[in-house]
Steps between C-alpha positions, in 0.01 A plus 500: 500500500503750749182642685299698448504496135337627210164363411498177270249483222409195283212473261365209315349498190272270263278694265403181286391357863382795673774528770636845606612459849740735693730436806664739707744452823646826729651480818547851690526552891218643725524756797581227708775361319302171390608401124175506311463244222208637245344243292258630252326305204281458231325590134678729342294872494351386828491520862595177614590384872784628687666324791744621776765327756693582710821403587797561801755396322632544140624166517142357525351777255734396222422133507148599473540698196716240354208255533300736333715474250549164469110488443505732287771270293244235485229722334528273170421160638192683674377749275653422143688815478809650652529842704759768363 
């Protein structure tokens, strides 16, 4: 995966069990030249939270996004339902 890269976006959805959840990863460089890892979460259709780090290297950027992943992966045994 090379960085930055194009935004990520997962949702997860359970209508009989009321879950509409959305999940969305970008990484993009500042003015400073700090890789910017953009978290941003939540309902689908609503606000949710956003969270930003920041990174010197794209080594250490793209082992946090791959742990994002990986938790991401796990949304089943937590939730019930898979993200796509």
């Amino acid at each position: 995966m090379e960085l930055p890269f194009m935004p990520i976006e997962l949702t997860a959805r359970d209508s009989a069990r009321g879950i509409a959840r959305r999940w969305r990863v970008v990484v993009y460089r500042d003015l400073f030249g700090m890789l910017l890892v953009e978290t941003q979460w939540g309902r689908i259709g609503r606000a949710g939270q956003r969270l930003v780090r920041a990174f010197v290297s794209e080594d250490a950027a793209l082992a946090h996004v791959r742990a994002l992943l990986r938790r991401r992966a796990g949304a089943v045994r937590r939730i019930g339902v898979g993200y796509a």
